[in-house]
N, C-alpha and C positions, 0 to 999 in steps of 0.2 A: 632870706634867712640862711645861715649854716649851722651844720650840724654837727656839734662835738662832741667826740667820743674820749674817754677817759679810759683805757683799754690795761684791766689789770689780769694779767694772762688771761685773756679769752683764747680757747680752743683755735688753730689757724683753722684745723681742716672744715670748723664751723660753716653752712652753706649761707647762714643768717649774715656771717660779714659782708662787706661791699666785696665785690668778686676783686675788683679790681687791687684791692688794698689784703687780700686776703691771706698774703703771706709778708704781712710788713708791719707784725705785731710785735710789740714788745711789752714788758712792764711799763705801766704809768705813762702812756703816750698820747698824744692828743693827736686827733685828726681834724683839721678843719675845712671844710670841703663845700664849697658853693651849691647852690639849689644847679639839678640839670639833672640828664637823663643816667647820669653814671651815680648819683648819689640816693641809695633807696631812704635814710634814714632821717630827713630834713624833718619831718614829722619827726618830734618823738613818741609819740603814743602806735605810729605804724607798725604794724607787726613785723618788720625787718629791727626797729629800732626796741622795740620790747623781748625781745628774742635775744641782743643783747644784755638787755638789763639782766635780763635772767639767768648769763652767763656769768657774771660779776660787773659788767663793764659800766659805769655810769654815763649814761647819755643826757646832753644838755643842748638847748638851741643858744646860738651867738647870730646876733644881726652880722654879716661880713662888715658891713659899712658903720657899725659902730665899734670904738675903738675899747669903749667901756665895756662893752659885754662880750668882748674878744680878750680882754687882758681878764674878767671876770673866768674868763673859760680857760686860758690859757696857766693859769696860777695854780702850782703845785706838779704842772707838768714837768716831765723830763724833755720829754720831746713832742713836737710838732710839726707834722706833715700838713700841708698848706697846697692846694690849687686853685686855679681861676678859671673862669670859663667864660672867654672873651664872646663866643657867640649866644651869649645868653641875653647881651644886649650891643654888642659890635663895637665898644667905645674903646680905644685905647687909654685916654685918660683915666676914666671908669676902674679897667682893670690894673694898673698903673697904681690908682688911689688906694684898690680894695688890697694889693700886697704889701704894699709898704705900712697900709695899716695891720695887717697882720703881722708883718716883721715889728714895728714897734711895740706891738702887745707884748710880741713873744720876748723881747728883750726888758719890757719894763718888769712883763713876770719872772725874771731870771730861769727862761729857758734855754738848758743846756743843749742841745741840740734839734734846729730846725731845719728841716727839710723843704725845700722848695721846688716844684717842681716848673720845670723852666725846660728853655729852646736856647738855640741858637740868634742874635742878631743878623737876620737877613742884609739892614743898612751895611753893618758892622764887615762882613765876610765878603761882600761884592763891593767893597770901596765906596758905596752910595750910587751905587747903578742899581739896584732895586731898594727901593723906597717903601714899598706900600705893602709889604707885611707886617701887617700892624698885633698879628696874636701872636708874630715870634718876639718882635723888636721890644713889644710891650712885656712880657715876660724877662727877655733880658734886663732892660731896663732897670726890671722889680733885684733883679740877681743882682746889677751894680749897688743897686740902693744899699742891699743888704752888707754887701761886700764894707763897704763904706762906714756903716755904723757900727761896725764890729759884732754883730748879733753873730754868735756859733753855730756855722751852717754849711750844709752840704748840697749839692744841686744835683737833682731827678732828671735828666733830659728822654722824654717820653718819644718815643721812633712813632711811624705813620702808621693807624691800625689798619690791621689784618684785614677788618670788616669792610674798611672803607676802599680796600683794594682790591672787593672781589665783584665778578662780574654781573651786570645788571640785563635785565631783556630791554633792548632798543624798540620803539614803537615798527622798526620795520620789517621786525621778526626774529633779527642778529640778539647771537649775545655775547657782551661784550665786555671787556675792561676799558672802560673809557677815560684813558687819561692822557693829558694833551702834552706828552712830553716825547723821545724816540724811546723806540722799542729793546735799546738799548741802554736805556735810563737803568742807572744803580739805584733802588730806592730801600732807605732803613726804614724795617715794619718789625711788628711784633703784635703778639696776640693779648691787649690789656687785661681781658679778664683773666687769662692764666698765668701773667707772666711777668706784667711792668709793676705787682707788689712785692715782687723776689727782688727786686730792683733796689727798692727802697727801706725792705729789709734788710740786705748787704749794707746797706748805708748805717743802718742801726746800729748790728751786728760790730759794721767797725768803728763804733764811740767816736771816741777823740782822733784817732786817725783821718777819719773820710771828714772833718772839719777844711771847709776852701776847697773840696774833690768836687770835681762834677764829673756824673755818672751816666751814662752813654745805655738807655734802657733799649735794646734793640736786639730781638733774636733774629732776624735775617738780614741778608740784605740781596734784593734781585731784581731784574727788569723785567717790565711788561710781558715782552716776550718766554722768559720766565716763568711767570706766572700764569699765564694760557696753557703753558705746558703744562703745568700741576693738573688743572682743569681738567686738559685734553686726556692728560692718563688716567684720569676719574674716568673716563667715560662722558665727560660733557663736554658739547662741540661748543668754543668760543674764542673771541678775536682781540687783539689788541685794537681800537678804534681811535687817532688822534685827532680829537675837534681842533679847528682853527680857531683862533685866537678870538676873531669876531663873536663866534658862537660861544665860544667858553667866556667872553666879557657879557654876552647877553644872558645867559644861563648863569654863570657861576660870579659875576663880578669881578672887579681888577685885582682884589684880594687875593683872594685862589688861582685865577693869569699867573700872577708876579713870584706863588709859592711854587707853581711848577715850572714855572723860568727858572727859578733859584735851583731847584733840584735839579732840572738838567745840565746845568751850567755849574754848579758848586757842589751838589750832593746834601744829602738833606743836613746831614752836619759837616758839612765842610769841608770832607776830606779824610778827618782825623777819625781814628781805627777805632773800633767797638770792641774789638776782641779781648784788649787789658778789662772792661767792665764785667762783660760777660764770665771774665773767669774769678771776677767778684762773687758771684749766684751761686747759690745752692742747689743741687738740682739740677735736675734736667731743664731744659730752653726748648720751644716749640718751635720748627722751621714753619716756613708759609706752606711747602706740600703737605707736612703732616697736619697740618692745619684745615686745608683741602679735604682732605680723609675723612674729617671726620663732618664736613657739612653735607 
């Protein structure tokens, strides 16, 4: 199921929003957002989601995979913010299906601006030498679709989280950032619960302008080694760790292999500079050490 918000100024600083959306409110906006561990309010009767209502905001469930009860959700909106969440069952066709049926809702409902949040095409950028990222490629994909039927839209490209880049205790005592790329790897991250809704706010913010923009969500960008630094100046002893390829295909799958091949070799988006986005946002942007600071 997902869960749609109909958001008629609800309070941003409210703690009851999705943290992660929590600065990406407007008048009359829909959000529509896949069951998973980032969305509290799939339930509506949950007290995340009646904590809402109680703010103004109307909360309604929409099946993602019905196209009826998404154009039912989607009608009267101004806008809609949309994601997917490939690892909630690993199918690229799957997620493929559930965007472009939320793009057709949102254009059959005559919505004025949708937001999508999307990646870069892995195939697309390495010429077809990496094949088998299938939660970037498939998200693009859903962005060509949209591109295509003219629906009025703007693109979210979400950077690598904060959380996922911090270090873990190894069984052999080390602790570590285990990521199988060098230690020199540029990687784009950013803190989602405090930061990738300012993102998509800016998109709001600029109406009809940010229409065809895609927006580069990403407050830092550093290497591994990097990153251990932040750590190390905490006070916490920890190591850059690069598993071989073997172990990260037995543990992690070719999937995530092929995502940090890409990032060492291309950079998580390409190349192409974050810095015109960021001065998009409102606000202050959290770096990865201030981020450090505060766990």
């Amino acid at each position: 199921m997902t869960s749609v918000c109909r958001n008629h100024e609800v309070p941003r600083s409210e703690s009851s929003v999705p943290p992660e959306y929590k600065e990406a409110q407007s008048f009359n906006t829909c959000w529509a957002m896949p069951n998973g561990r980032s969305e509290p309010s799939r339930d509506t009767e949950k007290p995340a989601a009646i904590s809402l209502k109680e703010k103004g905001a109307e909360v309604v469930k929409a099946d993602i995979q019905s196209y009826e009860e998404l154009l039912a959700a989607f009608t009267e909106c101004h806008a809609v913010f949309a994601v997917t969440n490939f690892w909630e069952h690993q199918k690229k066709e799957r997620e493929v299906g559930d965007g472009k049926r939320m793009a057709d809702a949102a254009k059959a409902a005559g919505v004025q601006h949708f937001i999508w949040s999307s990646v870069d095409s892995v195939d697309k950028i390495s010429n077809g030498k990496i094949t088998k990222v299938q939660h970037f490629d498939g998200k693009y994909e859903v962005e060509e679709y949209i591109r295509s039927i003219g629906l009025p839209a703007s693109f979210v490209l979400c950077a690598a989280y904060f959380d996922v880049l911090a270090p873990k205790d190894l069984p052999n005592g080390v602790t570590a950032i285990s990521l199988p790329v060098p230690s020199d790897t540029k990687i784009s991250a950013i803190n989602t619960a405090a930061d990738y809704g300012k993102f998509v706010r800016a998109a709001l913010d600029m109406g009809q302008s940010a229409i065809g923009k895609r927006i580069l969500a990403c407050t830092d960008e550093l290497t591994p080694a990097e990153m251990v630094e932040a750590w190390n100046l905490k006070g916490k002893k920890v190591v850059h760790v690069q598993p071989p390829k073997e172990v990260v295909l037995e543990r992690m799958g070719e999937e995530l292999w092929e995502m940090m091949r890409y990032f060492a070799e291309y950079g998580y988006y390409g190349g192409a500079d974050v810095k015109p986005s960021q001065e998009l946002v409102k606000g202050k942007l959290e770096t990865y050490k201030e981020w450090v600071e505060k766990q």
